[in-house]
Backbone as CSV, one residue per row, in Angstrom:
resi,resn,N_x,N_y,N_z,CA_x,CA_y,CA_z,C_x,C_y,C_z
1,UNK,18.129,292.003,2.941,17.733,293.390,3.221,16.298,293.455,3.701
2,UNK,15.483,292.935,2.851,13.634,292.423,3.713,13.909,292.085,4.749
3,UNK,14.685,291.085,5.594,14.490,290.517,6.541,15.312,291.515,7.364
4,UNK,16.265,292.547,7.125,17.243,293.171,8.234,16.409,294.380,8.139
5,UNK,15.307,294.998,7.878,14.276,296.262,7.562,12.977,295.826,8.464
6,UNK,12.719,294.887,8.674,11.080,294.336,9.182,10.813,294.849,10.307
7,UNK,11.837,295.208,11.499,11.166,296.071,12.711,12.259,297.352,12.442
8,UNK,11.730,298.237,11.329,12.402,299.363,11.407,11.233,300.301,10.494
9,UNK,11.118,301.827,10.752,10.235,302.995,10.765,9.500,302.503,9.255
10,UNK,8.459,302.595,9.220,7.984,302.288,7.640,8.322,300.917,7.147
11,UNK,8.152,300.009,7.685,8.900,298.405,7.471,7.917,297.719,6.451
12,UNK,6.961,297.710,6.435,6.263,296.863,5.529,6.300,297.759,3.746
13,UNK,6.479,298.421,3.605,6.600,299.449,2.663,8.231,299.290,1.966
14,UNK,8.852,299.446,3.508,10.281,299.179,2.845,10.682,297.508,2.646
15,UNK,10.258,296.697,3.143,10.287,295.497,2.846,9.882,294.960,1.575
16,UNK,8.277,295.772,1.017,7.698,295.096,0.072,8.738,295.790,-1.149
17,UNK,9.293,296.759,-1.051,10.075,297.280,-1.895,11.315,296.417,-2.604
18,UNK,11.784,295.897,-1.251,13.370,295.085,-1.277,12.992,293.824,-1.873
19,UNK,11.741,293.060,-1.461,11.055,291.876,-2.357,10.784,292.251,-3.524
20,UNK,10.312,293.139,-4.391,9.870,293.492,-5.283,11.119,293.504,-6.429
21,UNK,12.150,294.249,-5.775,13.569,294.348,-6.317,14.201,292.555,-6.347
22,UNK,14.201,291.775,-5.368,14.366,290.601,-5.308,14.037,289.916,-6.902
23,UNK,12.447,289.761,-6.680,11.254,288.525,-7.714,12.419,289.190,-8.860
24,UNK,12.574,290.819,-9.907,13.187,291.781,-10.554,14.260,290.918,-11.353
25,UNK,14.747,290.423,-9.852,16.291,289.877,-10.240,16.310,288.042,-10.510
26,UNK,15.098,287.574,-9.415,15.481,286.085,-10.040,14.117,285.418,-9.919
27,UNK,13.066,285.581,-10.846,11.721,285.500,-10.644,11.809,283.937,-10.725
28,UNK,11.926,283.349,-10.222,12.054,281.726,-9.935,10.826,280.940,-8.907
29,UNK,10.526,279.927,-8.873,9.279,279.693,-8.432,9.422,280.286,-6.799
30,UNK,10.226,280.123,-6.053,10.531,280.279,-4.632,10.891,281.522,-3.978
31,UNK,11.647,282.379,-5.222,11.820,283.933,-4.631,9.930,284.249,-4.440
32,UNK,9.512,284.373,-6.018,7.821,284.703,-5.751,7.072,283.991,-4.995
33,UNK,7.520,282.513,-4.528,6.560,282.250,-3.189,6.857,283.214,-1.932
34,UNK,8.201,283.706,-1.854,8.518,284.057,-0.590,7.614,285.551,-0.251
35,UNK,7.910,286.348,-1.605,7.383,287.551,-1.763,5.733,287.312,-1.324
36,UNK,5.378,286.455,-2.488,3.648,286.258,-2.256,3.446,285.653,-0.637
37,UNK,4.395,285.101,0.144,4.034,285.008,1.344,4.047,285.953,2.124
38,UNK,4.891,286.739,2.119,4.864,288.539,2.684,4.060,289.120,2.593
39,UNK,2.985,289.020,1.372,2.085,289.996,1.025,0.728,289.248,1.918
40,UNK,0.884,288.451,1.872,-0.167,287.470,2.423,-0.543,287.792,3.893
41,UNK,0.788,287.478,4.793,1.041,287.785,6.048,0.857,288.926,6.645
42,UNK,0.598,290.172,5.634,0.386,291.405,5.746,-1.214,291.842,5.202
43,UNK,-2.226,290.696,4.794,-3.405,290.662,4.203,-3.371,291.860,2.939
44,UNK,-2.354,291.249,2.183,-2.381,292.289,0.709,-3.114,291.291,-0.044
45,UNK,-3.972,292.203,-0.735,-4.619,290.988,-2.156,-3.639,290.581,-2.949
46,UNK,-2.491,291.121,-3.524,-1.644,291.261,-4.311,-0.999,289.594,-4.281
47,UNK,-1.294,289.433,-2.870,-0.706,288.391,-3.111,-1.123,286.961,-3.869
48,UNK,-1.931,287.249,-4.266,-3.112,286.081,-4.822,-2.185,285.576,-6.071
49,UNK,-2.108,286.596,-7.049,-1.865,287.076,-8.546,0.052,286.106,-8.478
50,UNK,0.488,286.438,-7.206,1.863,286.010,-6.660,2.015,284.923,-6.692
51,UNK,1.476,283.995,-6.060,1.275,282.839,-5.501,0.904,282.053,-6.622
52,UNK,0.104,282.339,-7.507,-0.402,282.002,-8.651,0.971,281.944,-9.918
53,UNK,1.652,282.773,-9.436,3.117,283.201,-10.815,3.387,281.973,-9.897
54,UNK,3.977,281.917,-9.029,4.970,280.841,-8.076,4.277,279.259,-8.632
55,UNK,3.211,279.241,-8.130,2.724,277.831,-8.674,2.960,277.328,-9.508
56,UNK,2.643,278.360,-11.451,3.097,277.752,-12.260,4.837,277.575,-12.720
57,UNK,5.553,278.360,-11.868,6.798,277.806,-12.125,7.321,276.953,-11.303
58,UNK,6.627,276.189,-10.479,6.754,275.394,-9.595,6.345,274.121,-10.511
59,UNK,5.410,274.172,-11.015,4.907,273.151,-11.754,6.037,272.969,-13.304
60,UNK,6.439,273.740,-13.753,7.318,274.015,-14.685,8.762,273.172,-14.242
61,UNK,9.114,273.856,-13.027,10.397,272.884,-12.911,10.436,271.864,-11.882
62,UNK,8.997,271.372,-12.076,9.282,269.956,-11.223,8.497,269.644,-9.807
63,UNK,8.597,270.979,-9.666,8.350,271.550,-7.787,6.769,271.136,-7.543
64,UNK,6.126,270.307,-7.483,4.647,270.298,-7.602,4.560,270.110,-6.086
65,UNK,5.159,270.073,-5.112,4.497,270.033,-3.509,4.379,271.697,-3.375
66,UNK,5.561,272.380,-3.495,5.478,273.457,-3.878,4.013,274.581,-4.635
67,UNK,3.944,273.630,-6.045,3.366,274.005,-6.560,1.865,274.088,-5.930
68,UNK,1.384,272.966,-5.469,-0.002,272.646,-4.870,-0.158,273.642,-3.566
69,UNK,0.815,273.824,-2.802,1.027,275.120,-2.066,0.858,276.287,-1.975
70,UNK,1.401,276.561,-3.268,0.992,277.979,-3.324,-0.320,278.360,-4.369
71,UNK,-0.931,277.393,-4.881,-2.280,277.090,-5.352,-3.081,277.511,-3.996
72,UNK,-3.053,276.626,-2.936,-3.699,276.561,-1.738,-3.845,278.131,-0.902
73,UNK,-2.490,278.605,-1.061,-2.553,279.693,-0.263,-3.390,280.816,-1.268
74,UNK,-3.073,280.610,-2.684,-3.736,281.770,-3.393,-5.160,281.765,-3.313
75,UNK,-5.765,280.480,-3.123,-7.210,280.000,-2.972,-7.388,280.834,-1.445
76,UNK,-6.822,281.052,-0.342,-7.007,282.029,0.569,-6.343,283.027,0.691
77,UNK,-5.634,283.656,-0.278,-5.595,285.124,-0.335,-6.808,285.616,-1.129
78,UNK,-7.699,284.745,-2.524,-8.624,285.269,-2.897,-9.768,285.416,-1.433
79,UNK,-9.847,284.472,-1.004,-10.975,284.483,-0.016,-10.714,285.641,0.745
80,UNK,-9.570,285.475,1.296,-9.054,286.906,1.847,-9.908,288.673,1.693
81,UNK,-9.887,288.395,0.509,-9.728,290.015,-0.802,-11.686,289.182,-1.295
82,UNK,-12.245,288.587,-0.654,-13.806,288.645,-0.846,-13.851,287.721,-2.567
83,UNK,-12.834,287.781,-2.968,-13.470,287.276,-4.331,-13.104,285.387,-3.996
84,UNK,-14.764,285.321,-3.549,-14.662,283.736,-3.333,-15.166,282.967,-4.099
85,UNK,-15.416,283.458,-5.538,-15.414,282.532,-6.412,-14.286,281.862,-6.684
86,UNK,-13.285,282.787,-6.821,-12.028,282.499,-7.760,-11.223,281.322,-6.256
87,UNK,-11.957,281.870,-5.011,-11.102,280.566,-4.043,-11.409,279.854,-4.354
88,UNK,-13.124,279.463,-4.614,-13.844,277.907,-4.808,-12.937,277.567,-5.788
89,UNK,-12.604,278.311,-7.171,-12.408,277.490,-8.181,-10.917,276.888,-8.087
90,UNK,-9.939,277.771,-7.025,-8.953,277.202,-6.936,-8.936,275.939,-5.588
91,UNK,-9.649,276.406,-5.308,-9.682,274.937,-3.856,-10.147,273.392,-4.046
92,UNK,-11.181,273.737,-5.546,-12.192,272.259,-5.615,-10.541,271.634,-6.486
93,UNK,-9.681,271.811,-7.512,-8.689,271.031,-7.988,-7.534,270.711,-6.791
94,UNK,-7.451,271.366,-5.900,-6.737,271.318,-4.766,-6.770,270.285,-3.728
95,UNK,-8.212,270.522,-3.216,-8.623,269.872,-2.991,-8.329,268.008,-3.353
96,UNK,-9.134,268.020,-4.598,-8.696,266.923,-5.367,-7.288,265.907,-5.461
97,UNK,-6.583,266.869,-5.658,-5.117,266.564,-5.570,-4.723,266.110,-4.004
98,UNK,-5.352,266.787,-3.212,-4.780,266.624,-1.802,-5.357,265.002,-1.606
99,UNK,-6.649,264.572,-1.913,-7.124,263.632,-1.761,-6.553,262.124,-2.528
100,UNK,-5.956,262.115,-4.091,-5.022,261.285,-4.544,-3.427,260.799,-3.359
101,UNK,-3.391,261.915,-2.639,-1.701,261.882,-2.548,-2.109,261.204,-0.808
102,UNK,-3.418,260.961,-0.323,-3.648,260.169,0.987,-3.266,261.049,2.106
103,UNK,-2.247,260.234,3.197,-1.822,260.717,4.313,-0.597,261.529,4.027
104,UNK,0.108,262.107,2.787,0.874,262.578,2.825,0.298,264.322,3.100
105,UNK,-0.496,264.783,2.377,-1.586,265.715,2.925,-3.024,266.076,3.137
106,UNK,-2.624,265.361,4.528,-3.543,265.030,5.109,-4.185,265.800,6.173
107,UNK,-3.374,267.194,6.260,-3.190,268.228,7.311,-4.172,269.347,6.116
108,UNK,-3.378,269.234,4.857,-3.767,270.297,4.137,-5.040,270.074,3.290
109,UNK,-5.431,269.009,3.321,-6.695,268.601,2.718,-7.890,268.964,3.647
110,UNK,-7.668,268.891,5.166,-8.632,269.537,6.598,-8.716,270.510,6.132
111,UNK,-7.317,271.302,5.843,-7.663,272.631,6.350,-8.493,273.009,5.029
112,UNK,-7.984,272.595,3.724,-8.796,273.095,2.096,-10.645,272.769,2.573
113,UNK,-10.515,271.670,3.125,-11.951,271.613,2.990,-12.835,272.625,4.338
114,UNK,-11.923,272.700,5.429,-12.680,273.822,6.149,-12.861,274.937,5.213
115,UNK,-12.003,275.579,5.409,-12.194,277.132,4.173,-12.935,277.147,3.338
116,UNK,-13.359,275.426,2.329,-14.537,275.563,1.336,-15.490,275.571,1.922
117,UNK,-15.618,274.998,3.455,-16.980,274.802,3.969,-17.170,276.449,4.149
118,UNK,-16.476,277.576,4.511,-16.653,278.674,5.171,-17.270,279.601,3.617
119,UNK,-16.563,279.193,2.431,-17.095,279.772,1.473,-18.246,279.019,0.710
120,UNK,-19.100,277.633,1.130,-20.253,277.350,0.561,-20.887,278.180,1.411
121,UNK,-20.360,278.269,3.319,-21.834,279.430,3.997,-22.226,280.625,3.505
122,UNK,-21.035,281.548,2.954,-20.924,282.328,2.211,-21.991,283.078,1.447
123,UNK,-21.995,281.760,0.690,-22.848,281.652,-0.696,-24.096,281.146,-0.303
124,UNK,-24.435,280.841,0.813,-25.752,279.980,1.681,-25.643,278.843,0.806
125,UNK,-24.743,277.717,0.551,-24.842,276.236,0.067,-24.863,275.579,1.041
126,UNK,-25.898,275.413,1.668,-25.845,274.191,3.299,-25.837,273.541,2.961
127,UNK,-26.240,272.894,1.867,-25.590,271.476,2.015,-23.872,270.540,1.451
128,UNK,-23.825,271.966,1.005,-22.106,271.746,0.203,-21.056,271.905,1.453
129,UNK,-21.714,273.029,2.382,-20.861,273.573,3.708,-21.342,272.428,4.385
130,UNK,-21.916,271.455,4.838,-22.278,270.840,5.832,-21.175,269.438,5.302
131,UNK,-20.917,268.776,3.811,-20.287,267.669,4.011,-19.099,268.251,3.699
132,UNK,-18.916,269.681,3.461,-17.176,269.887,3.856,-16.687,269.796,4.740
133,UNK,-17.294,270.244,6.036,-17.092,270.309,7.043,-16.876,268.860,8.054
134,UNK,-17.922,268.296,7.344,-17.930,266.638,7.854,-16.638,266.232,7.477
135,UNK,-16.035,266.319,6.000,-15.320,265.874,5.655,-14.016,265.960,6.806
136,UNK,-13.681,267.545,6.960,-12.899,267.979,7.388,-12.310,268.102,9.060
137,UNK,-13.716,267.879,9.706,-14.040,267.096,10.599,-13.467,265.524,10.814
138,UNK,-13.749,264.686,10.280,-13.385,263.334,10.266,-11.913,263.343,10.134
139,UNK,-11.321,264.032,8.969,-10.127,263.919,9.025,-9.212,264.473,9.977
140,UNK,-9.290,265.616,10.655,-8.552,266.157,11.889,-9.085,264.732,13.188
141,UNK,-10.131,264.157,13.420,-10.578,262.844,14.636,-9.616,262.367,13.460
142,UNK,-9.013,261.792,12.787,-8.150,260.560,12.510,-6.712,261.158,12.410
143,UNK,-6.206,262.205,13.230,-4.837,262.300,13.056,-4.435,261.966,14.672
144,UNK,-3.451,261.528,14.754,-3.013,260.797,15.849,-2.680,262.107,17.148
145,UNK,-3.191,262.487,17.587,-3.040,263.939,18.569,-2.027,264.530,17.742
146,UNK,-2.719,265.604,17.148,-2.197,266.951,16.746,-1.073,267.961,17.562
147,UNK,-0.130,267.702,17.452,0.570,268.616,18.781,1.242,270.242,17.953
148,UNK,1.436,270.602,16.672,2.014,271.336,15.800,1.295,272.516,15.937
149,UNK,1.398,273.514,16.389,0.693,274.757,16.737,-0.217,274.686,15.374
150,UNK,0.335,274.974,14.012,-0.218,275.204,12.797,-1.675,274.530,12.808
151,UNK,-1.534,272.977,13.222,-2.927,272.273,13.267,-3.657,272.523,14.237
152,UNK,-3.039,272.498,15.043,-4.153,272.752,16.731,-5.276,273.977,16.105
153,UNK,-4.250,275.336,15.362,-5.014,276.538,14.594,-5.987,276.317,14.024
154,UNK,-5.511,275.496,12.874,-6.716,275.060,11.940,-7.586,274.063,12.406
155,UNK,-7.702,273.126,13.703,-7.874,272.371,13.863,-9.603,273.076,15.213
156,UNK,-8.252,274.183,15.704,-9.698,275.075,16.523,-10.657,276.115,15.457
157,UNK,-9.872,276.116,14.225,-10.976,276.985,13.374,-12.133,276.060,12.733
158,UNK,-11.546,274.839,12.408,-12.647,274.031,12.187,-13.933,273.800,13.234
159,UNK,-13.310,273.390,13.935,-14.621,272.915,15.156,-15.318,274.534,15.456
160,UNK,-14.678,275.425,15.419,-15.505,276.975,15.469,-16.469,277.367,14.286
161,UNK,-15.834,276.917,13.187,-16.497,277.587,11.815,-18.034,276.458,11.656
162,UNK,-17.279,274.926,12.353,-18.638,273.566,12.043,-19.759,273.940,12.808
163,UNK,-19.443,274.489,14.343,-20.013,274.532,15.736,-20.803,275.624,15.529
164,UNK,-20.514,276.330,14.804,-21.331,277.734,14.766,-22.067,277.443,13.123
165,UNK,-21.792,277.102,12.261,-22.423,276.023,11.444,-23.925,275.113,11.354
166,UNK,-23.278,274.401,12.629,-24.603,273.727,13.128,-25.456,274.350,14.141
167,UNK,-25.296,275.593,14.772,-26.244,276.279,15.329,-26.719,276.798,14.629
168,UNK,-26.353,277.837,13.324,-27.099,278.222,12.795,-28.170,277.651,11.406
169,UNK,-27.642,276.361,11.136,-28.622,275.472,10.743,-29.779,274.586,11.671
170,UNK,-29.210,275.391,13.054,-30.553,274.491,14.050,-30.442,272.743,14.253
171,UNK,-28.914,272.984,14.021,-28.865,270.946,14.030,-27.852,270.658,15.205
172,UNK,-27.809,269.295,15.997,-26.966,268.830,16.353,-26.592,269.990,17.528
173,UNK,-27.080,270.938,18.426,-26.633,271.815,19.222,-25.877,271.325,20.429
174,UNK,-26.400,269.864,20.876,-25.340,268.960,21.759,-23.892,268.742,21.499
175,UNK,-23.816,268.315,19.533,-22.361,268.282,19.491,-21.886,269.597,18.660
176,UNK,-22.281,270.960,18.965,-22.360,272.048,18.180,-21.293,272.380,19.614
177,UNK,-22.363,272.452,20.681,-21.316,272.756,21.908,-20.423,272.473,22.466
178,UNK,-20.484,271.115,21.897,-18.909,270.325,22.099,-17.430,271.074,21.588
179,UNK,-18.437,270.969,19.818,-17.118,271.865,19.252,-16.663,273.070,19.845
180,UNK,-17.041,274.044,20.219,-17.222,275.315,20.634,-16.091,275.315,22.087
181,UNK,-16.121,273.647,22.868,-15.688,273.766,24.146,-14.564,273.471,23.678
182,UNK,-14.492,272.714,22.892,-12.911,272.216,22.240,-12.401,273.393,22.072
183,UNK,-12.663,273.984,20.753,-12.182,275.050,20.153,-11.628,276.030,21.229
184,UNK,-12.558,276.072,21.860,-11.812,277.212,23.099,-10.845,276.730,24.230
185,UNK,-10.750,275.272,24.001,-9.803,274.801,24.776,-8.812,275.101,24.301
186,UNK,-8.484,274.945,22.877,-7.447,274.951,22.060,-6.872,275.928,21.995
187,UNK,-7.885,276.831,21.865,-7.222,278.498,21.615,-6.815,279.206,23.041
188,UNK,-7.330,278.809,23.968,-7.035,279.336,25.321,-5.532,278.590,25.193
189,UNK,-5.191,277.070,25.134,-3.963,276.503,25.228,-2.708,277.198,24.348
190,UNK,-3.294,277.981,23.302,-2.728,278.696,22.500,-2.261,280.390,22.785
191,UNK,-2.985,280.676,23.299,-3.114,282.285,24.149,-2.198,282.253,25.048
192,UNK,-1.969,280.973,25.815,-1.107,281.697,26.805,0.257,281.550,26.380
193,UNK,0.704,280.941,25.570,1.995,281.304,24.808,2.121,282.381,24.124
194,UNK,0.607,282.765,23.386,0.691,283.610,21.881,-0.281,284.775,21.983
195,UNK,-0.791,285.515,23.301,-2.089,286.016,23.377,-2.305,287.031,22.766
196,UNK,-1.398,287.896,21.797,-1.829,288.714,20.997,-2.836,288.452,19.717
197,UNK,-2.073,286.831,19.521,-2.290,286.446,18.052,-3.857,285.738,18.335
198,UNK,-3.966,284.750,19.488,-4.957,284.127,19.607,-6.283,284.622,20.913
199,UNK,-6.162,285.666,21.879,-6.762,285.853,22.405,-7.990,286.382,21.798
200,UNK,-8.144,287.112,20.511,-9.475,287.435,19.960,-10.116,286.352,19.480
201,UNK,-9.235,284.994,19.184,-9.897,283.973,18.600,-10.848,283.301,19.984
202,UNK,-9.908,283.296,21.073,-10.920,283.017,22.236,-11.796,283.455,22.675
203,UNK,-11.903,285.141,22.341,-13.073,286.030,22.767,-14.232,285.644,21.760
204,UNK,-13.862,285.792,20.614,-15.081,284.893,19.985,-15.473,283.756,19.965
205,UNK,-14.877,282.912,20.059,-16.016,281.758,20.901,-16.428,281.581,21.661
206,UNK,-15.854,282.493,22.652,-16.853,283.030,24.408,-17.933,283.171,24.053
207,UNK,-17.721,284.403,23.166,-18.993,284.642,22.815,-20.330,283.613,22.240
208,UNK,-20.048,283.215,21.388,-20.668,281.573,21.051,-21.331,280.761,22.004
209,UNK,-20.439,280.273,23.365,-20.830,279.555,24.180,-22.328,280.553,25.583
């Protein structure tokens, strides 16, 4: 019923309704991921608190890829909703975990450590934002060409969030502009399939360059 309501008069309202009735009936780790992903996709805070129920019953019956998942996403629905403490505190164990398990996530460990780099600038921690970013950096140069829309995304938000990073720490402006040319390569390569979703991402790094 969520999914046969989504392009119809009042849809996000009547959707969050039919999910709500859903979690009601079988609050299981995966109905509440699905819900907490709805809310997410729609930039509700709500979904934080969601994602967070999902995790620990993910962890409960077994589900821990799952589980570390929706840890990750709740760590950016807080960031989302401004309360970036509560991301740091969910991203630094996340983090962690992503780093035991190697190349298996190895996509999601980039992207955890961009987002922490975006919330040490936040907080003005340059030097906490500068080796996240390194970190996160190095690891997107060691994936074998990225072709998965999802990474190319995170992959042009990194080099945007580092590039503008190191200009405004006054460092490195040679390979500041590099990033910046990438990034907009990426997102332009992305626009012309998707230009609703990604053309503002290109207008702002125009701007940049």
């Amino acid at each position: 019923l969520a999914e046969a309501s989504d392009d119809k008069p009042d849809a996000q309202k009547r959707v969050a309704s039919y999910y709500e009735k859903a979690v009601a009936c079988r609050p299981d780790a995966e109905m509440t991921f699905h819900y907490a992903s709805y809310l997410y996709e729609h930039d509700d805070c709500k979904a934080a608190p969601w994602f967070l129920k999902s995790a620990d019953a993910c962890f409960t019956s077994g589900n821990t890829d799952l589980g570390w998942t929706a840890r990750f996403n709740a760590a950016g629905a807080y960031y989302l909703c401004d309360s970036i403490d509560l991301a740091e505190e969910l991203y630094l164990p996340v983090i962690e975990q992503y780093r035991k398990q190697g190349d298996k996530y190895q996509v999601d460990l980039a992207r955890s450590l961009s987002n922490l780099g975006v919330i040490f600038v936040s907080k003005n921690q340059w030097d906490k934002a500068a080796a996240a970013y390194k970190e996160s950096y190095d690891l997107f140069r060691g994936m074998p060409d990225p072709k998965q829309e999802e990474v190319q995304q995170s992959q042009a938000s990194l080099l945007f969030n580092y590039g503008t990073f190191l200009i405004k720490s006054k460092q490195q402006f040679k390979q500041a502009e590099a990033m910046l040319v990438e990034a907009s390569n990426i997102w332009g390569s992305l626009a012309e399939v998707r230009p609703v979703e990604f053309e503002p991402d290109l207008a702002n790094v125009s701007l940049e360059l």
